[in-house]
N, C-alpha and C positions, 0 to 999 in steps of 0.2 A: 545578515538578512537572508531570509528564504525566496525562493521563487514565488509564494502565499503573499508573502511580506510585499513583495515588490509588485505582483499583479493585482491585490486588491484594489489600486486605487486605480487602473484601467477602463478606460471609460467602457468596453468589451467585457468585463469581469462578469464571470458566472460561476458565484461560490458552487451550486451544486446540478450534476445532468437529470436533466429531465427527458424523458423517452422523444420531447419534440424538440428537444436543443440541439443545437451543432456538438457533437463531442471534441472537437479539436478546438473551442475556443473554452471550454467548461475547464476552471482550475482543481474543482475535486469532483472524486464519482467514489458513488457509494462503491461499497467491494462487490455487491451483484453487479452493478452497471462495470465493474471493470473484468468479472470473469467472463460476463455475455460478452463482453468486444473482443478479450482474447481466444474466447470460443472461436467469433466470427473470423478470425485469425489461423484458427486452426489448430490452437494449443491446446495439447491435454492438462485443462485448467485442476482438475485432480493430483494429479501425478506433480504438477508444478507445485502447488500448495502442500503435498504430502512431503516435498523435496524442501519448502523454504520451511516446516513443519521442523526438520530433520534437523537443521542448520541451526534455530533457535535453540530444540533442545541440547544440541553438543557444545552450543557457546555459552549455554546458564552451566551444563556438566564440566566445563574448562575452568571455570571460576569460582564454584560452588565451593572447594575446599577453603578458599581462600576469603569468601564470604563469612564461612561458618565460622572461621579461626575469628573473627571478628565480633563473630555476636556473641558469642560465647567467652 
């Protein structure tokens, strides 16, 4: 089970943040509402994103050959 899984039926549950919600009890936020809070954090929300960016594509390029032997 997931953490989704397990807090939806919380009497607290707040599938999604709204600009007047508590953030800390909301179980999902859009991807704007989650680079504003790491903004308000102090994170260069760019350079993070351009970093997990980087990490996607070297792990599709790690397996790629071994996909392709397959379709083919």
């Amino acid at each position: 089970m997931t953490n989704f899984q397990i807090n939806k039926d919380s009497e607290k549950f707040k599938e999604r943040l709204d600009d007047e919600e508590d953030e800390k009890t909301c179980i999902k936020w859009s991807v704007l509402k989650f680079k504003q809070y790491l903004q308000k954090k102090g994170v260069d929300v760019e350079e993070m994103f351009l970093k997990i960016n980087d990490v996607i594509v070297k792990t599709v390029i790690s397996f790629e050959a071994h996909l392709m032997s397959k379709v083919y």
